[in-house]
C-alpha positions in Angstrom: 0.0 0.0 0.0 1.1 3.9 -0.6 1.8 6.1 1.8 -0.8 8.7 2.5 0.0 12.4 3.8 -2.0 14.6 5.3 -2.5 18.6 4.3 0.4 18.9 6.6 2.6 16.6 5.7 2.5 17.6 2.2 3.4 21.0 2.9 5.9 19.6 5.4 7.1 17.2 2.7 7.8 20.2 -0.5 9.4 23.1 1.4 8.4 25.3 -1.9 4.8 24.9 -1.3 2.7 27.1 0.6 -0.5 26.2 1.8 -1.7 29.6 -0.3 -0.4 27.9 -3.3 -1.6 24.2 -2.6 -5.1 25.4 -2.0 -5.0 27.2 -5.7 -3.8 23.5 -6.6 -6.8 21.9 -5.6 -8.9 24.4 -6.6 -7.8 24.4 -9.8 -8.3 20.3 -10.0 -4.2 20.7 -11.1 -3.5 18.2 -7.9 -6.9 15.7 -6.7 -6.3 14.8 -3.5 -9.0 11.6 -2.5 -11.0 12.7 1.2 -10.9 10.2 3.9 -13.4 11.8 6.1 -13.0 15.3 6.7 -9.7 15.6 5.8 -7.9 15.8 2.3 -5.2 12.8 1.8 -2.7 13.1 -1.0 -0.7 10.3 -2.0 2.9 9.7 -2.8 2.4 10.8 -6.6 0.4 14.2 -5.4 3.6 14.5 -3.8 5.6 14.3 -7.0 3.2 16.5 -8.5 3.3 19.5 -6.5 7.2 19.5 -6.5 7.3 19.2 -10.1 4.3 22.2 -10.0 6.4 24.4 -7.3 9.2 24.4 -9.5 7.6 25.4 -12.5 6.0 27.7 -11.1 9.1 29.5 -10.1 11.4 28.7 -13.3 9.1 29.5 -15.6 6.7 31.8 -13.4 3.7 29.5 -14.7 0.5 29.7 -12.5 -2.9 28.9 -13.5 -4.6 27.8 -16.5 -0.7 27.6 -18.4 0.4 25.6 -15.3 -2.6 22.8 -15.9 -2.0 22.9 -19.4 1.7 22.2 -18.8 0.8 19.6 -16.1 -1.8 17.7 -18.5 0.4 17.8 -21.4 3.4 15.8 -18.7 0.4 13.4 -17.4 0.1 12.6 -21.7 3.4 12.1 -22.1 3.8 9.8 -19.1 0.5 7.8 -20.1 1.9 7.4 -23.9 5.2 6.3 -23.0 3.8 3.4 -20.2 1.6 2.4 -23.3 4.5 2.2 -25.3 6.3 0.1 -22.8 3.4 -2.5 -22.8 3.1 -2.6 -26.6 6.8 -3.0 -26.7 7.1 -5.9 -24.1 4.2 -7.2 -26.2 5.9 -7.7 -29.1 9.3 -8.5 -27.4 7.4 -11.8 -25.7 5.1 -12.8 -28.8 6.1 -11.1 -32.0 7.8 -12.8 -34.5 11.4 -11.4 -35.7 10.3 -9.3 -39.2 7.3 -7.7 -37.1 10.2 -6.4 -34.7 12.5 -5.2 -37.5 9.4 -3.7 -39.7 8.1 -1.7 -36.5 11.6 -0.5 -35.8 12.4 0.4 -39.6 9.1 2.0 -39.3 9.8 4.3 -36.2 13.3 5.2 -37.5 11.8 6.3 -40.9 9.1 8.7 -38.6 11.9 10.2 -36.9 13.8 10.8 -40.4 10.8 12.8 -41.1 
């Protein structure tokens, strides 16, 4: 099981966050914490998340609506590339020998492009 934090371990846990700045978080629906109770709980991911969003925040002064764009465009990326991974330890396991060279062939040619 994950470890869960509380509000205050969270702020605790990124020195760059303010609870100011964690509440605009949540309100924005940039970071979802789940709610045991009363009480927000964030897990070890949110935790990630709001580093990666503190520091962006100050290196590239992003806030808001760019900062959620930014953030959803990373949680694509990261969702493509473990889709990737499966398809490619798919074919590693099962696919015969040609289907490996044609897909490789293939993604060499896309990035010629």
């Amino acid at each position: 099981m994950s470890k869960r934090y509380s509000e205050e371990q969270v702020l605790e846990a990124v020195s760059r966050l303010t609870r100011s700045r964690l509440v605009s978080f949540i309100e924005a629906e940039i970071v979802q914490p789940v709610h045991s109770g009363d009480q927000r709980v964030f897990r070890q991911i949110d935790v990630a998340r709001l580093e990666l969003m503190c520091e962006l925040c100050e290196t590239f002064d992003l806030e808001g609506d760019a900062l959620g764009v930014v953030m959803s465009l990373i949680d694509q990326l990261h969702d493509v590339r473990r889709e990737l991974r499966l398809v490619l330890s798919v074919i590693d396991a099962s696919g015969p020998e040609d289907l490996r060279l044609r897909i490789g062939e293939a993604l060499r040619s896309a990035h010629r492009d």
